[in-house]
MDTraj code that builds the backbone (N, CA, C; nanometers):
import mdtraj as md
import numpy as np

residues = "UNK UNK UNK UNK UNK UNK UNK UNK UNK UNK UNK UNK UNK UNK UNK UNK UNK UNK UNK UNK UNK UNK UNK UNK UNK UNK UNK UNK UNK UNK UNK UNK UNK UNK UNK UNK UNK UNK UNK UNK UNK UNK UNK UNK UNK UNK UNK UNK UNK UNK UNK UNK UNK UNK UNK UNK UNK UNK UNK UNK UNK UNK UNK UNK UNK UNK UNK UNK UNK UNK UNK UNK UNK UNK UNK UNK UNK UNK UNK UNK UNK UNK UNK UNK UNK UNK UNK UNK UNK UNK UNK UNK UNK UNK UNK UNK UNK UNK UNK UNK UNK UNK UNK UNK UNK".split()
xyz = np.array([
    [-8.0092, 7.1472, -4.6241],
    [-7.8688, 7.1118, -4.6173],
    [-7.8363, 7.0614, -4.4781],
    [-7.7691, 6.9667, -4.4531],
    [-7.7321, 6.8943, -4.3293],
    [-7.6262, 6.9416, -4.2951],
    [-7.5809, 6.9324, -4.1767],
    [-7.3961, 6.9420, -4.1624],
    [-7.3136, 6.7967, -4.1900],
    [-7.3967, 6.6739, -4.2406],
    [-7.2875, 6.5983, -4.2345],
    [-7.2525, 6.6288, -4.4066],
    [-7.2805, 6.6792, -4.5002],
    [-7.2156, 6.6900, -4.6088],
    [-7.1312, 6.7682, -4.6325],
    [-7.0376, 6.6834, -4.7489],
    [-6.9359, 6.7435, -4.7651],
    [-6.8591, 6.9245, -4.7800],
    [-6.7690, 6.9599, -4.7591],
    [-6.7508, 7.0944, -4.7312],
    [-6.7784, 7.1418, -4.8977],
    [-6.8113, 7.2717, -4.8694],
    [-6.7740, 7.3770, -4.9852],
    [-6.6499, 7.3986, -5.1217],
    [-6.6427, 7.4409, -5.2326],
    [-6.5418, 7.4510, -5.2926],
    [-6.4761, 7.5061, -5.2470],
    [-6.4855, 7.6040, -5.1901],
    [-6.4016, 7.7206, -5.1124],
    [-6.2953, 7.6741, -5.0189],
    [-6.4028, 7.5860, -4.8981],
    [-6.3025, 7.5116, -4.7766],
    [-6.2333, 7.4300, -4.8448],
    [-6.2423, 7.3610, -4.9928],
    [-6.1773, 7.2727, -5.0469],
    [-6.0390, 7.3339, -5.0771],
    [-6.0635, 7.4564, -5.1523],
    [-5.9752, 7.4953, -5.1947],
    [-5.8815, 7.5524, -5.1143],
    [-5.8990, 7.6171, -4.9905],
    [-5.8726, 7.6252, -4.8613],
    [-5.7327, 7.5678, -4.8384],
    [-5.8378, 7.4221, -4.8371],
    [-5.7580, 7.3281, -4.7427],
    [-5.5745, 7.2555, -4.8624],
    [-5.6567, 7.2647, -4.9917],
    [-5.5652, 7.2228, -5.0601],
    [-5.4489, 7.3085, -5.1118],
    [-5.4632, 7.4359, -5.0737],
    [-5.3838, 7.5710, -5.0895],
    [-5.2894, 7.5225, -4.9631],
    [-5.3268, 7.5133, -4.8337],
    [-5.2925, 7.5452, -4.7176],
    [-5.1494, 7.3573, -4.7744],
    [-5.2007, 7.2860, -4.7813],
    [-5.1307, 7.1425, -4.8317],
    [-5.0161, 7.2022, -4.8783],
    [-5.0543, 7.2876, -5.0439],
    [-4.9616, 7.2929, -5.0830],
    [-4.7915, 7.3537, -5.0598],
    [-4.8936, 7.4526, -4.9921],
    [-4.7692, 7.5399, -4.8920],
    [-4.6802, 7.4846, -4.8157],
    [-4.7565, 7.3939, -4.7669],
    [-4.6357, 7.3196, -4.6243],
    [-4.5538, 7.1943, -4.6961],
    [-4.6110, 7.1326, -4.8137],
    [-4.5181, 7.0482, -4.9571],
    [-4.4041, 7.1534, -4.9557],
    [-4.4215, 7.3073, -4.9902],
    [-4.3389, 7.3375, -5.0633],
    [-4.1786, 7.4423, -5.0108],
    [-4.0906, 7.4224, -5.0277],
    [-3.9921, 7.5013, -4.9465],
    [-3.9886, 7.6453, -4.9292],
    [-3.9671, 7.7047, -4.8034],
    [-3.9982, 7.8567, -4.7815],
    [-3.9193, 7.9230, -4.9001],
    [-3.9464, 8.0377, -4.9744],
    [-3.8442, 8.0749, -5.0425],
    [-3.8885, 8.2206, -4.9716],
    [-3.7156, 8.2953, -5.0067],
    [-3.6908, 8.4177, -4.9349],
    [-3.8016, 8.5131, -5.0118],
    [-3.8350, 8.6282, -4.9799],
    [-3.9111, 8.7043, -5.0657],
    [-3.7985, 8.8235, -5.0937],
    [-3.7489, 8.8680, -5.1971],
    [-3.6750, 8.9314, -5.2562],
    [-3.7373, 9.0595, -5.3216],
    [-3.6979, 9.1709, -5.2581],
    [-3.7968, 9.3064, -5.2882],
    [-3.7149, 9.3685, -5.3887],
    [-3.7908, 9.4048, -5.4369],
    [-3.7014, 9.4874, -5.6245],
    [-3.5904, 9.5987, -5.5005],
    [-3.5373, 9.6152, -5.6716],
    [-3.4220, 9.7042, -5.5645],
    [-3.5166, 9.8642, -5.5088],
    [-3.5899, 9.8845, -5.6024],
    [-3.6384, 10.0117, -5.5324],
    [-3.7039, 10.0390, -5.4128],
    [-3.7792, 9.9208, -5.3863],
    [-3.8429, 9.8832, -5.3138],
    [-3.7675, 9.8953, -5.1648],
    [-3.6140, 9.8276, -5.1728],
    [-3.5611, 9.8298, -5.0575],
    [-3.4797, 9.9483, -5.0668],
    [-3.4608, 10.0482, -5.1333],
    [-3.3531, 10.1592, -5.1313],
    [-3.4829, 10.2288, -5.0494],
    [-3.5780, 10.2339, -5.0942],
    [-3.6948, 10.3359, -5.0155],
    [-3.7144, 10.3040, -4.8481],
    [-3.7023, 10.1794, -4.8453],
    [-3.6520, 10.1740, -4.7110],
    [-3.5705, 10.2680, -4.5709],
    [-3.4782, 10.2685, -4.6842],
    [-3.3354, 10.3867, -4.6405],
    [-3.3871, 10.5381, -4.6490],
    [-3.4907, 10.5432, -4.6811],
    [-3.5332, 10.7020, -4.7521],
    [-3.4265, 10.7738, -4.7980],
    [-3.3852, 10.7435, -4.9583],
    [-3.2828, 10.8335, -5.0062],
    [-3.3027, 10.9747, -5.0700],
    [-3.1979, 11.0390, -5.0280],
    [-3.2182, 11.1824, -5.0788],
    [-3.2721, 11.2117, -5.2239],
    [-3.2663, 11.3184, -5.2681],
    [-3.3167, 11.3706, -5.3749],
    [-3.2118, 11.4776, -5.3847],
    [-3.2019, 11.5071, -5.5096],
    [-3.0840, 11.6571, -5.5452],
    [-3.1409, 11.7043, -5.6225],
    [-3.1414, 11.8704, -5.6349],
    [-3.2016, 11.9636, -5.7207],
    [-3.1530, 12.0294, -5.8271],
    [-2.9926, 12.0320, -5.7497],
    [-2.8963, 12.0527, -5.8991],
    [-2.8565, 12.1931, -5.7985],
    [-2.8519, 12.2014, -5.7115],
    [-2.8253, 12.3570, -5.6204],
    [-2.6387, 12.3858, -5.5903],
    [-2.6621, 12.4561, -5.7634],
    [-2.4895, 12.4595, -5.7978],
    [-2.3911, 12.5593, -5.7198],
    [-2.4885, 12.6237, -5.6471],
    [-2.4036, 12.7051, -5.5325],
    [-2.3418, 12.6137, -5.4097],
    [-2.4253, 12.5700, -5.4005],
    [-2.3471, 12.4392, -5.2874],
    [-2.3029, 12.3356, -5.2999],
    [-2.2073, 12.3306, -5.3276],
    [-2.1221, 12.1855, -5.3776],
    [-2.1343, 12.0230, -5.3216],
    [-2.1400, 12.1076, -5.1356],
    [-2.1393, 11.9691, -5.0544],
    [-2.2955, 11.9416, -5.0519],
    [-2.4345, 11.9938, -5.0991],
    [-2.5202, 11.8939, -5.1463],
    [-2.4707, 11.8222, -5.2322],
    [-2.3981, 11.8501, -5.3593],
    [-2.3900, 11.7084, -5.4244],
    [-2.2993, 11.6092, -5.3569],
    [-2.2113, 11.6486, -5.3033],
    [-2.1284, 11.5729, -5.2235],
    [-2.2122, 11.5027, -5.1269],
    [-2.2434, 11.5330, -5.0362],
    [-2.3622, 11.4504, -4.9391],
    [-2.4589, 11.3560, -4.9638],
    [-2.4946, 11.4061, -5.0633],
    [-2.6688, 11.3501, -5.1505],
    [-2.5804, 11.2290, -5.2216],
    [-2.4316, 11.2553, -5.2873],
    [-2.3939, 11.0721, -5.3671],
    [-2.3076, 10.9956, -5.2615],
    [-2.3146, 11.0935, -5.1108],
    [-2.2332, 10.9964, -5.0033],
    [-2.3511, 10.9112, -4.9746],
    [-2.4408, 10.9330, -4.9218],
    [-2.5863, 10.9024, -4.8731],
    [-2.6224, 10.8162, -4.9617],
    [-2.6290, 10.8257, -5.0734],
    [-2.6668, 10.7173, -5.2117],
    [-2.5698, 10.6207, -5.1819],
    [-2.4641, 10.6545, -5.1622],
    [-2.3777, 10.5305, -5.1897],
    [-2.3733, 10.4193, -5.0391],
    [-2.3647, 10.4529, -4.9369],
    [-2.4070, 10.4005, -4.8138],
    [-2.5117, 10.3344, -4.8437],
    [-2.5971, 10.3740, -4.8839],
    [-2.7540, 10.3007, -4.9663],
    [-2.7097, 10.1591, -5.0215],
    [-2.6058, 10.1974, -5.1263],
    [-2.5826, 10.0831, -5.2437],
    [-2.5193, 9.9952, -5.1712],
    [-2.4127, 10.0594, -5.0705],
    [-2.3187, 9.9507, -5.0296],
    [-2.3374, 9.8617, -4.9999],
    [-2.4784, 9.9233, -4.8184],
    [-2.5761, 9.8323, -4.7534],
    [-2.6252, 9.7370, -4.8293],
    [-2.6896, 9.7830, -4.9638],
    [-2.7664, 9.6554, -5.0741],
    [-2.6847, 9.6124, -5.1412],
    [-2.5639, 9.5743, -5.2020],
    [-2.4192, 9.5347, -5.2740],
    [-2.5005, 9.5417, -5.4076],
    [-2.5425, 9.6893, -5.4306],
    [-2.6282, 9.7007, -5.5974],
    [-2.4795, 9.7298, -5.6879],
    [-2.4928, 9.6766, -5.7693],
    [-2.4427, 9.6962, -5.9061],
    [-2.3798, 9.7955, -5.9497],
    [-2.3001, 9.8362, -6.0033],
    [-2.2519, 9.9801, -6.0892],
    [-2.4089, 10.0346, -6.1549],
    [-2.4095, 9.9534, -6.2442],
    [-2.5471, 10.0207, -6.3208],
    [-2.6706, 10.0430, -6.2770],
    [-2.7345, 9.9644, -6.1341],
    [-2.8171, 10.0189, -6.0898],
    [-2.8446, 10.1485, -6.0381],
    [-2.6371, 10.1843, -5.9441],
    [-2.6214, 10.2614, -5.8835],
    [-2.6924, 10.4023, -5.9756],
    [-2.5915, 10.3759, -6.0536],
    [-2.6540, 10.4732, -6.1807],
    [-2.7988, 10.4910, -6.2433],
    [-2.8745, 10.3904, -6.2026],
    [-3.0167, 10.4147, -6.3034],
    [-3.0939, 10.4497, -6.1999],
    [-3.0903, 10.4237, -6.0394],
    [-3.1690, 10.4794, -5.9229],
    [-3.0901, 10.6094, -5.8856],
    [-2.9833, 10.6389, -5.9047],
    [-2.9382, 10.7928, -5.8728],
    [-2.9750, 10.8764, -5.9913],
    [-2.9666, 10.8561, -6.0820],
    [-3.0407, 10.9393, -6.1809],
    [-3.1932, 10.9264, -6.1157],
    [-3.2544, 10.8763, -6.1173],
    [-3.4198, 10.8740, -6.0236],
    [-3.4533, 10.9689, -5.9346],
    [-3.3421, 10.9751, -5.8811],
    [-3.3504, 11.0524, -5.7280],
    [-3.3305, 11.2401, -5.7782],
    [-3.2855, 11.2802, -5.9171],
    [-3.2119, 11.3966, -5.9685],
    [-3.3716, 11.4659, -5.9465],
    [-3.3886, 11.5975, -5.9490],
    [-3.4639, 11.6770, -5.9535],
    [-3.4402, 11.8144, -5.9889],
    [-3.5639, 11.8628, -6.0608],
    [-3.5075, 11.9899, -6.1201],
    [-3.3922, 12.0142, -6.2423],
    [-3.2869, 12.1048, -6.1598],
    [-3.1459, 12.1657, -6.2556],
    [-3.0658, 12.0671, -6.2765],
    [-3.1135, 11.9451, -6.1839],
    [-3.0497, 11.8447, -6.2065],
    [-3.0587, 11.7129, -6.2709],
    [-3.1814, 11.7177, -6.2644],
    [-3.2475, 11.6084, -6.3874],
    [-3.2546, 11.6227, -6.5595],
    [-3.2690, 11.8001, -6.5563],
    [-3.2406, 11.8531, -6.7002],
    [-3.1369, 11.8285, -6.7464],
    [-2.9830, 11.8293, -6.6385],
    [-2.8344, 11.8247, -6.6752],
    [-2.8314, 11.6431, -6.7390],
    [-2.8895, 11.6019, -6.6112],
    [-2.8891, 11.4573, -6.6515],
    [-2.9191, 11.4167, -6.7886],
    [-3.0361, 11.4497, -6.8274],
    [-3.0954, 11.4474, -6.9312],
    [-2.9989, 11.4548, -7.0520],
    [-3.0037, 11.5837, -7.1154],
    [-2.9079, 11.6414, -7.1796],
    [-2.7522, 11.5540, -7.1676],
    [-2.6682, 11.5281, -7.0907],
    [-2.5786, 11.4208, -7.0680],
    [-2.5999, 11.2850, -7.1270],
    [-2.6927, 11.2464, -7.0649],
    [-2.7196, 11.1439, -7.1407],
    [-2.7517, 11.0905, -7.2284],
    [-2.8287, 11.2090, -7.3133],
    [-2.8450, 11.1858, -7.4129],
    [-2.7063, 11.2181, -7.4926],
    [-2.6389, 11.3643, -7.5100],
    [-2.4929, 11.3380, -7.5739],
    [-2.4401, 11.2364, -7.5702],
    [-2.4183, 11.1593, -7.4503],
    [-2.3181, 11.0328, -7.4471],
    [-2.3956, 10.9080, -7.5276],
    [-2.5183, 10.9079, -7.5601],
    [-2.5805, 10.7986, -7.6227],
    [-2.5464, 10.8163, -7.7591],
    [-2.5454, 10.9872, -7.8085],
    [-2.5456, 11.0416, -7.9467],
    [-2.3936, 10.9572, -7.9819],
    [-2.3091, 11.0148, -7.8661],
    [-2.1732, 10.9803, -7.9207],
    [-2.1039, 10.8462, -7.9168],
    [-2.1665, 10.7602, -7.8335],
    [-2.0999, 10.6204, -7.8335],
    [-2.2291, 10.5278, -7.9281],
    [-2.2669, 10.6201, -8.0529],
    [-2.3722, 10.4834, -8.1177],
    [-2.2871, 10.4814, -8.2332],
    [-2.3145, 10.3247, -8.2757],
    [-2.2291, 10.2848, -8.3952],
    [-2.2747, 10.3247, -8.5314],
])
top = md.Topology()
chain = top.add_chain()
for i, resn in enumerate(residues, 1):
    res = top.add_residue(resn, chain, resSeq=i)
    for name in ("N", "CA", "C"):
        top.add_atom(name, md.element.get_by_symbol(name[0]), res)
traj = md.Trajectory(xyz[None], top)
């Protein structure tokens, strides 16, 4: 093999990857929402019904979260349920399921 022949598939492909990139316009990279709430490291709740101001704290903290990201009503809701643990994920549970029982047609 000489060095004056032509390059490899590889450097080909390389080079025509590297082309295409600079053709094409930067686009933002957009991280799922969980992705960026973990960022924030959000709390977790256990359901610790003696102390009130954990739950109070734990959906202030969530919500500072959401604000920062301008998430949705319903996300708010489907990543704070995420975060429930324990006495509090069972309640969830149970809740949610009644309210599904009762608003089906």
């Amino acid at each position: 093999m000489s060095g004056s022949q032509s390059p490899n598939r590889a450097d080909e492909a390389m080079s025509e990857s590297s082309q295409n990139r600079q053709s094409e316009p930067m686009r933002e990279a957009t991280p799922r929402p969980g992705q960026a709430t973990y960022k924030f490291r959000p709390p977790e709740f256990y359901g610790d019904v003696e102390q009130e101001t954990n739950a109070e704290l734990f959906l202030e903290q969530l919500n500072d979260i959401y604000d920062t990201l301008k998430y949705e009503d319903a996300l708010r809701v489907t990543f704070t349920a995420f975060r429930l643990r324990g006495m509090a994920k069972d309640w969830w549970l149970r809740a949610s399921e009644a309210w599904t029982l009762k608003n089906q047609p």
